[in-house]
N, C-alpha and C positions, 0 to 999 in steps of 0.2 A: 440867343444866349446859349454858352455849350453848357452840355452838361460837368460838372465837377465829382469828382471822387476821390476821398480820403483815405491811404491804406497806415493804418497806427499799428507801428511796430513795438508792439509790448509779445508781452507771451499771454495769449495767443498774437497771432495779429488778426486786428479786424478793421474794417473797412464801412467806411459809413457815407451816404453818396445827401450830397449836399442838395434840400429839395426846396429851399428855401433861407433866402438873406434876408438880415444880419444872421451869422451861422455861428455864435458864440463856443468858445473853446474855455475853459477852465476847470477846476476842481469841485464848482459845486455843483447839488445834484440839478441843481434848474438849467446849466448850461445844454444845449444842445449836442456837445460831446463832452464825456466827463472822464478827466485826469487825474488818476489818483496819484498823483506827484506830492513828493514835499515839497516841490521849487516851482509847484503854478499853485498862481493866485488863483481866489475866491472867482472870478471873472477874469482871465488872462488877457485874450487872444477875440478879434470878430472876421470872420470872413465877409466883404464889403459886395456890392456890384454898384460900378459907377464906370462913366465915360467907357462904356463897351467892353470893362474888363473886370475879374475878380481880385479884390486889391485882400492883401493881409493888414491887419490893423490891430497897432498895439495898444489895448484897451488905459490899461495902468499898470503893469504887473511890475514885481517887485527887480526880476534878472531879466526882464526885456524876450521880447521873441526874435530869434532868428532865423531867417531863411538864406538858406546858401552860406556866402558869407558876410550877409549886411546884419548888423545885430538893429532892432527896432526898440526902438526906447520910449516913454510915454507919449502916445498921439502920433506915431508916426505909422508910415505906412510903404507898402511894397507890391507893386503888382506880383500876381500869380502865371504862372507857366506850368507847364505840361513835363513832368520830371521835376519840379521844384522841390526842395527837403527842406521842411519846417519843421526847427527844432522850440516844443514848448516843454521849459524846465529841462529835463532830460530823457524827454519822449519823441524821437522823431517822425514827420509825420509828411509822405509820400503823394506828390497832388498830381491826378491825374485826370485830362482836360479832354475830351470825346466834342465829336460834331455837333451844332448845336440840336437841339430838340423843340420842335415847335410849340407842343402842349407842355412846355416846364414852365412851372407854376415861377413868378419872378417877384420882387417884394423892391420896388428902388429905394435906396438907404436917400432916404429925406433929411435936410441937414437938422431939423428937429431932433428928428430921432436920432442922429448923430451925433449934436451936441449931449443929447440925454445919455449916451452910452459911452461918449469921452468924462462926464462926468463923477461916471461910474467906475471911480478908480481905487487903487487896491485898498488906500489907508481907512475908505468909509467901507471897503467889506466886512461883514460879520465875520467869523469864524468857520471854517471847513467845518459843514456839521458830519458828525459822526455819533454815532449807533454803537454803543459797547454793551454785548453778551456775556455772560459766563454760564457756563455749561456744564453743572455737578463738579464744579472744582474742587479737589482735593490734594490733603497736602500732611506730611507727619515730618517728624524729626530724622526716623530714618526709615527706608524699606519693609523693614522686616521689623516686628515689635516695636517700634515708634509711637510718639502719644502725638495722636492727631491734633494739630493745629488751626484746618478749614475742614470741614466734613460735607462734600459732596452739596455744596454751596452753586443753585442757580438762583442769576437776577437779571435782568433788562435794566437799562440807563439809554433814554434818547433823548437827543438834542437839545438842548435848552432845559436840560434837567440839572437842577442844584440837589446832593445827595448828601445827605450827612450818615459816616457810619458809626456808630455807637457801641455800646456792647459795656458788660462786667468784665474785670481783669483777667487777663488770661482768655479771653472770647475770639483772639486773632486777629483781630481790628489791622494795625500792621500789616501783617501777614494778608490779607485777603486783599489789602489795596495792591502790595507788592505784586500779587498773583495777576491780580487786574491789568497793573500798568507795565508788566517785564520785568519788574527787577530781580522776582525772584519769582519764579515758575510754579508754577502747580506741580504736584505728582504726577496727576490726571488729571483729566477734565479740557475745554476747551474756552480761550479767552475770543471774540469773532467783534472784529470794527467793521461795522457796515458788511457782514458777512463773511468779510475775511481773516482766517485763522493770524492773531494777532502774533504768537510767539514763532511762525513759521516766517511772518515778511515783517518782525519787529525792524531792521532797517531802514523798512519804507515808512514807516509809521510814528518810529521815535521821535520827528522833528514835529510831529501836532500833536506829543506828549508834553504837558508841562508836569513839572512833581517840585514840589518843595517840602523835602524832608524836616524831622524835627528844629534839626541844626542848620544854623544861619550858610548857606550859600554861596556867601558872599565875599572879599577879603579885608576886613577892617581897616587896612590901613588906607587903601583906596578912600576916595570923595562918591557920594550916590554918582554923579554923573559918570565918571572913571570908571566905574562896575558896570554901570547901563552898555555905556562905550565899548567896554571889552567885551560881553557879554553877546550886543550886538552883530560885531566882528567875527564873533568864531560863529553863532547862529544864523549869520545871514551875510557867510561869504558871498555872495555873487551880488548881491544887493548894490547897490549905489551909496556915494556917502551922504546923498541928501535925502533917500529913503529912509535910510538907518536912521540922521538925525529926527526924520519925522517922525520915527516909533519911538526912537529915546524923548522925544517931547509929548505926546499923546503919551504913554508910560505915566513920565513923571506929573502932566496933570488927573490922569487918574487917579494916582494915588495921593495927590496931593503931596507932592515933593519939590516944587518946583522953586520954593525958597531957600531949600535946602541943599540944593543940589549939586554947591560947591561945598559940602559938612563932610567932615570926614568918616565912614561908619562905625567908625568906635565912636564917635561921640553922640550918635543917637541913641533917642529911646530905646524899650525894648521893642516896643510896636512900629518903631518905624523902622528901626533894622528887618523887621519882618514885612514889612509891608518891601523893603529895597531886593528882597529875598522873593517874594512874589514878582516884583516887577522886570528883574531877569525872566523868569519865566512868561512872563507879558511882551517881550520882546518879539517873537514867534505866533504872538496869537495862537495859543496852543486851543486845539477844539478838544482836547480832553484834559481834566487840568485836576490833578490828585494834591491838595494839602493833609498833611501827615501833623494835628495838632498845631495848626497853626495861629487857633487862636490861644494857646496853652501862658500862663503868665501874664495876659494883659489886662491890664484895668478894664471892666464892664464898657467904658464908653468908649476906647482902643475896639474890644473885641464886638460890638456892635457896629461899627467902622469896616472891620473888616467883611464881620458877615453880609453886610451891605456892598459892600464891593464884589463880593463873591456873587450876589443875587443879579446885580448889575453886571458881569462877565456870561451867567449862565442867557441873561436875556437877552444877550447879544450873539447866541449860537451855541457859547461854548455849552460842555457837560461837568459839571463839577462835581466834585468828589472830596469831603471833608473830613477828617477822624477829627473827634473833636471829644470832651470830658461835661464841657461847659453847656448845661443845657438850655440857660435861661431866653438865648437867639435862636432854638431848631425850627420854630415855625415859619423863618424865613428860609427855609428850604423847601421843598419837592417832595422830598421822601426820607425816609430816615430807613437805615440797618441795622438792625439789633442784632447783637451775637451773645447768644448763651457762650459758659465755658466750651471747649472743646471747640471754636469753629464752626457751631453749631446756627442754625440761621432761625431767632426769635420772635422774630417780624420784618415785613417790608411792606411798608407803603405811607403813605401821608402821614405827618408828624401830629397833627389832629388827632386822628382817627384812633393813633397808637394809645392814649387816653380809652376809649372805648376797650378796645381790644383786651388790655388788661384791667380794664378795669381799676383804675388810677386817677387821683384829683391832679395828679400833674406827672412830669416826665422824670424828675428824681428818685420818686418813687417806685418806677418799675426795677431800676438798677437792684435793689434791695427786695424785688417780690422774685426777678428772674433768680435771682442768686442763690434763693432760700428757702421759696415753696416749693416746686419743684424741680426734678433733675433735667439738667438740660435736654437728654434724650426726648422726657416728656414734651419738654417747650417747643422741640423741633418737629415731635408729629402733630403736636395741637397744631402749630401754624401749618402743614403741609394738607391738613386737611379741611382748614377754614376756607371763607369763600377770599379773603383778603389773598391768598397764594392763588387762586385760579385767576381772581381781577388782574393781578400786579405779577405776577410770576408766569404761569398756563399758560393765561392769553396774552398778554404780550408775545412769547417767546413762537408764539405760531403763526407771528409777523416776520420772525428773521428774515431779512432777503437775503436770497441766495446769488451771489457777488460772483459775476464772472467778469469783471474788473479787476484785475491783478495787480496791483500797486509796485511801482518801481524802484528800487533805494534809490536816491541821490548817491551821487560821484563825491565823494571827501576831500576836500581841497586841504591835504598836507600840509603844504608850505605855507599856504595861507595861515596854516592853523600854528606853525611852530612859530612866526613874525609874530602875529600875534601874541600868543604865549611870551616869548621872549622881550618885548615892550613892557607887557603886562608883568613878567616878575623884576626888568631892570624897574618901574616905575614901584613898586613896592617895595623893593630893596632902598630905591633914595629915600622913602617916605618913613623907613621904620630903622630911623638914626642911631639906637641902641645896638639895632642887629649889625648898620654897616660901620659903624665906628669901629666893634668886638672885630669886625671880618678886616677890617684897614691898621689897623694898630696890632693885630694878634701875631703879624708875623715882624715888628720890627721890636715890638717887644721879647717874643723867642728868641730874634738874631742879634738883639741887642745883648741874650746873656752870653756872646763868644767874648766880648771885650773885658768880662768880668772873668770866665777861665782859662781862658789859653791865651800863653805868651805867643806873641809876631814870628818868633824864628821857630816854629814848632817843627816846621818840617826841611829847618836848616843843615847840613852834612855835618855843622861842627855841634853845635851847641843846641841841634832840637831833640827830641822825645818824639819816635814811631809810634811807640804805646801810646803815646796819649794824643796823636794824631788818629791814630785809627780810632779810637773813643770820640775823638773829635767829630768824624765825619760822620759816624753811628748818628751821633746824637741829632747833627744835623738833618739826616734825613728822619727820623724821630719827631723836629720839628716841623719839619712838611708835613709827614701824614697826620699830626695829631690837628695842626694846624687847619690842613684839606677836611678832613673827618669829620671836626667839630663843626667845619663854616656849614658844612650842606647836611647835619645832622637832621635838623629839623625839618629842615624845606615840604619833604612829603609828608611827612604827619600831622602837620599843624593844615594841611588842605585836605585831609581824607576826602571829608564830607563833599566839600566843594568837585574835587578830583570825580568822585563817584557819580555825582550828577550830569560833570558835563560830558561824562565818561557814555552817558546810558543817550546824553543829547549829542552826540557825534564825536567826540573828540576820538582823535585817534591817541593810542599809547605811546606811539614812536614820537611823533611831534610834542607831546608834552615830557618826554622823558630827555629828547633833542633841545627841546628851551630850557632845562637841567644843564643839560650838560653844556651848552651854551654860555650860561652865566658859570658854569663850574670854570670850564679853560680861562675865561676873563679873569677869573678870581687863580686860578692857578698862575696864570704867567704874571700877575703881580706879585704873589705871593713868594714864587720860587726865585724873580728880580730881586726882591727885601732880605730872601737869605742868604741868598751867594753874594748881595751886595754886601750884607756884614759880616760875613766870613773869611771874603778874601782881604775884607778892611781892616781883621783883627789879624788874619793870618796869612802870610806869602804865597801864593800858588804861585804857579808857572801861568803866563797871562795865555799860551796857544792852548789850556787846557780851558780856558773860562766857558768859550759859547759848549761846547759839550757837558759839560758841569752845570750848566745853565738847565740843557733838553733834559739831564738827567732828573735833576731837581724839578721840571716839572711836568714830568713823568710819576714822578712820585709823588707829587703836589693834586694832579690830576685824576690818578688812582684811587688815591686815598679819598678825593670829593667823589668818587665815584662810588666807591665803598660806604661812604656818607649816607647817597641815598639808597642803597643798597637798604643798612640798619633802617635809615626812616621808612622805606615800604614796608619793613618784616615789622615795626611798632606799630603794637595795634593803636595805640595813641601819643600826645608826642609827651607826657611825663615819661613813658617810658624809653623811649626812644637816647637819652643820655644814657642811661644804665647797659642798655643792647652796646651804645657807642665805646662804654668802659671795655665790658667782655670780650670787643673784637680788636681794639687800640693794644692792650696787653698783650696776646701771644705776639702782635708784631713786633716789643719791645723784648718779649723774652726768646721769641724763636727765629731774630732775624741776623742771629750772625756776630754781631758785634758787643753783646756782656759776655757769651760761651761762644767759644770757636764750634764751628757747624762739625768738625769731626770728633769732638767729645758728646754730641750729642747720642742718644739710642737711634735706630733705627726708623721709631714713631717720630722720632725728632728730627731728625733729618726728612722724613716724609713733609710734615708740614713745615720745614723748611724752605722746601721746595712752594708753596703754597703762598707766602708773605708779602707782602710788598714793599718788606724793610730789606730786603735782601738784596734783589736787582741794583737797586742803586745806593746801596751802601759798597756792594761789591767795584762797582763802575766808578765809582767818587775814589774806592781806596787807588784804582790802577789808575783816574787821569790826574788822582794826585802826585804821581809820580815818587813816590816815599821808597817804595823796593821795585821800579824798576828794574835796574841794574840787577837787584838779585836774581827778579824773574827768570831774566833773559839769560843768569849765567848757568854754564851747565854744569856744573860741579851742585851748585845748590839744586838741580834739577834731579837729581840722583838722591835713592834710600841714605838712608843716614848710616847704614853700613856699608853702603858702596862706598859714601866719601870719608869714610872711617880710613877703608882701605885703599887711596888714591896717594901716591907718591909725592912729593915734596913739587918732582920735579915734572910732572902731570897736573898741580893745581897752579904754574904758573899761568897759565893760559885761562885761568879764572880771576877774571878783574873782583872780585867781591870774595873769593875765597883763599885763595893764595897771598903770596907777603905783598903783591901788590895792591892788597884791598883801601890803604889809604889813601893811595894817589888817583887809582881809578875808579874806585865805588862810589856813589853816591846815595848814602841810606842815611835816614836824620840820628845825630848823638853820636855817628863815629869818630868825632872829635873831641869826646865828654873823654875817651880811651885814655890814659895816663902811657903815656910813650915810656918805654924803658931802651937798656942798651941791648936786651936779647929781643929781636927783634921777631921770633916764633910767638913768645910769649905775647906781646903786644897780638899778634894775629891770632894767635888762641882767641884771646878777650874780644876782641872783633868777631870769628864764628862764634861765639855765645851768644853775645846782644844782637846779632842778625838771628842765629841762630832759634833763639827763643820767640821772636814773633813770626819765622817762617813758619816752624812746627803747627801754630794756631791759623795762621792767613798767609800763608806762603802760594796756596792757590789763587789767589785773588788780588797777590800781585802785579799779575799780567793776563786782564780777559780780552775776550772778545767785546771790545763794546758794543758795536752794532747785532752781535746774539745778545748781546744783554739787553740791549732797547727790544730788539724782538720778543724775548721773552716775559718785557716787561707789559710788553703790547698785548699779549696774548693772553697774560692774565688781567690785567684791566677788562679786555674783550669779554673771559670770563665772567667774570665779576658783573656789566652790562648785561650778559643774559641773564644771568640768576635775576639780576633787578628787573629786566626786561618781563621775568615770569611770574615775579610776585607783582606786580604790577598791576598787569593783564588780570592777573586773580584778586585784584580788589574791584577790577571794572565790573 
């Protein structure tokens, strides 16, 4: 039999020589080698010896083990070689095979014990147990003169422990869970999972984080099943779909959902909306599992439901952790936290016991002795000095093992995540018919009011109106932004909650900002189709200008959804989020060029000008509507207006728009409205007027560059995308 040796490339690398089969590979601590991976199972991976050779053997694990490049999926197997790379989860692991050795101790995998350890697959693992420390945590409002919040707060939580933390208002309840679980750090102090510093490799650790905040998780319009489904998919990218469905069916009979599970979540309880809010976070088998008030608003026999389920997770491995008000369920927990005011720590240890301690016929009562007898300071050295702190606090903490297993992040599967997302919000956009009806009818109703103000020949040589063409096309792109703006107002604010959570369990920013802007372009290129559809149907363009008139408009279409959720990331909630949408919709309307010409503006007005996203393609619509071509391009109107003061009779021949040939070869809308006389100067006079008058205001933007114009319009959208990009990232 040769000898075998493991080299595991983690940081460190260490190397473990294999002295005895079955030689189990997984994450928990009974395995033979232990992976602190988010993506190996409880029991991975067994090194076999049979038929004269050492085979790999995929126990049950959720992403399958591979070596080389054959991926092993439940029950299958692979011989071992000398140089073979065995990848479990995203640990790879280096097999190296020596002469055999006489006295090596050998173990022959018996198909008994074979069938016993194929049976041992991942859906009946318990939970990765894990050990959470905290370490004199502290935490104030600010730096420097700040009103402390946790005050130098240590406890022990292990395995199979159900914890409830309690405390009077204002005691940081919140706050100390937040410290615990990442979301929101200590000042100082140290949080340690299984020894290891939790806020230095939170990466590796977040995915056997579950947290279900005050606020429902969830997205209502979705079915329980739909939520499960989706929730799955971003949490257990690599997983299989017959894995996945296996945890969405174990989920939904734990909680007892499984009638429900085509109901839509606005139409349940409030406790079962909360329980569909847990069961996300149930997807993952989180081994540390934080509710934030979650039994808050339920009827007694809901919130004894839940707490039962809670007692039922912790006895299955996991560590639970509960803020909770409602005392009448604490003795189904492990241990209770008391927090005086200030973050202050009142008690810790059995829910029982806490009775004794202060000296209380029941647990209501302490809320009102903490609060009032004495001052917290007092409560925190009473308990620091009882024997309850040396049992549950001391000596615990002089167990910590000290962890030279270094936990690995998992790899982020992007694009996985942006598919998803983008399914997940076309599939709630169909479902929420108020919102797509507003988003489908908003822009044919805007384009439908061209048919009610502007005449067909508006931009006809004899008998249109420039002025009220160039108002025209303002207005039009007025209707895209306001149009784009309002559709994606909401989008991020009405998800904070949700956003934040899946934000802390892996989501990346870019992919969920990408399924944004995904459904935005959808919603743009219909939208800017609906108005150039009923603009050119009310009014005559030039048909070779259509498809650019088209890009321009949803340019501007696209911008303005972009600027959408720009407002909803900056709202802190989404009532406020229309109001943020007014403030920024307005200067586009006042500072984009088309109610006051951009050269009567101030200086500060022209700055933000430059700034708008009514401006680009208001300007690009005015030149591919072709209204003052002809003027652009002449050069007599190219010139000061005392240059052409001073230009000769017989020097503005040579100007088709300026000279006595402006009737025959100009083409500007209304120079047919002109009343023809026999002095034919005169008639030319009247002609430079009514050109004359709307050159002075938009005679620039008669003839631009359009593709700078698309550039520039690119560049500020692009803008516009980081700032969103930034506040984004600052709500994660």
């Amino acid at each position: 039999m040769e000898k075998l040796q493991l080299i595991v490339h983690t940081k460190p690398i260490r190397q473990h020589k294999v002295n005895q089969v079955p030689f189990t590979i997984g994450s928990d601590l009974d395995n033979d080698l232990v992976l602190m991976d988010t993506y190996v199972s409880s029991y991975h991976a067994a090194i076999l010896w049979t038929q004269g050779k050492y085979w790999l053997f995929d126990i049950g694990s959720g992403v399958g083990t591979r070596i080389g490049s054959t991926l092993l999926r439940h029950q299958e197997s692979e011989a071992l070689k000398d140089g073979s790379l065995i990848q479990v989860g995203f640990v790879i692991i280096e097999v190296k095979l020596s002469t055999p050795i006489p006295t090596f101790r050998t173990q022959i995998f018996a198909p008994a014990a074979k069938t016993q350890l194929l049976n041992n697959q991942q859906e009946s693992q318990p939970a990765q147990k894990l050990r959470l420390d905290a370490l004199e945590l502290y935490k104030s409002t600010s730096p420097f003169f700040g009103n402390t919040l946790i005050n130098k707060i240590s406890v022990s939580f292990l395995p199979r422990e159900f914890i409830v933390i309690a405390g009077v208002s204002g005691g940081g309840k919140s706050t100390l869970m937040d410290a615990l679980n990442g979301q929101r750090r200590a000042n100082s102090g140290k949080v340690l999972v299984n020894g290891v510093n939790l806020y230095r490799h939170f990466p590796a650790f977040k995915h056997s984080i579950g947290y279900v905040p005050q606020d429902d998780i969830v997205h209502p319009e979705l079915t329980v099943f739909e939520a499960l489904q989706y929730a799955a998919q971003l949490r257990l990218p690599y997983a299989t779909s017959e894995i996945r469905q296996q945890r969405i069916q174990a989920v939904l009979e734990k909680l007892q959902l499984t009638q429900r599970k085509h109901v839509s979540i606005k139409r349940l309880s409030g406790g079962q909306r909360k329980r569909v809010s847990i069961g996300v976070e149930l997807i993952t088998k989180p081994s540390l599992f934080f509710l934030d008030e979650a039994t808050s608003g339920l009827d007694p026999g809901t919130e004894l439901q839940i707490m039962e389920l809670l007692r039922e997770l912790a006895n299955n491995g996991s560590t639970i952790l509960l803020i909770t008000h409602a005392t009448k369920n604490v003795a189904i927990a492990d241990f209770v936290v008391f927090l005086a005011k200030g973050g202050r720590l009142a008690y810790f240890g059995p829910p029982k016991m806490a009775f004794d301690y202060f000296k209380v016929p029941d647990f209501d009562t302490i809320y009102n002795k903490v609060e009032r007898q004495l001052s917290p300071e007092k409560w925190e050295e009473l308990f620091k000095g009882s024997g309850f702190h040396k049992r549950f606090v001391s000596d615990r903490q002089k167990s910590i093992p000290q962890s030279t297993v270094r936990p690995v992040a998992p790899r982020t599967n992007y694009w996985q995540q942006w598919w998803v997302l983008c399914r997940r919000n076309l599939t709630i956009l169909l479902k929420n018919r108020m919102s797509l009806a507003l988003m489908l009818t908003g822009a044919p109703i805007l384009g439908g009011f061209n048919f009610l103000l502007w005449k067909s020949n508006l931009l006809d040589n004899r008998t249109g109106n420039a002025g009220q063409a160039i108002t025209m096309l303002f207005v039009t792109v007025i209707m895209a932004v306001m149009a784009g703006a309002l559709a994606t107002m909401p989008e991020i604010a009405k998800e904070t909650a949700i956003y934040r959570r899946e934000r802390s369990a892996g989501l990346g920013v870019l992919p969920y900002l990408a399924s944004k802007f995904h459904l935005s372009i959808l919603l743009a290129l219909y939208q800017s189709a609906v108005l150039l559809g009923c603009m050119v149907s009310a009014v005559t363009f030039p048909e070779s200008a259509l498809p650019r008139m088209y890009i321009t408009l949803f340019l501007a279409s696209f911008g303005s959804m972009v600027l959408g959720l720009l407002v909803s990331a900056i709202a802190p909630n989404q009532s406020v989020a229309p109001l943020l949408t007014i403030l920024v919709l307005v200067p586009q309307v006042i500072f984009g060029g088309g109610i006051l010409p951009v050269n009567e503006f101030q200086d500060s007005g022209k700055f933000l000008n430059q700034l708008m996203l009514t401006k680009y393609p208001f300007e690009t619509l005015v030149t591919l509507s072709g209204l003052g071509e002809d003027v652009g391009k002449d050069p007599c109107w190219g010139k000061t207006e005392q240059q052409r003061k001073a230009l000769s009779e017989q020097e503005t021949t040579v100007c088709s728009c300026y000279g006595k040939n402006v009737f025959n070869q100009c083409k500007f809308p209304g120079l047919g409205t002109i009343e023809r006389s026999a002095l034919i100067w005169n008639d030319v006079y009247k002609a430079r007027q009514l050109i004359g008058n709307l050159h002075k205001s938009y005679g620039e933007i008669f003839s631009i560059n359009i593709m700078v114009s698309w550039m520039q319009m690119c560049v500020l959208i692009s803008a516009i995308a980081i700032l969103l990009f930034v506040f984004q990232s600052a709500k994660g």
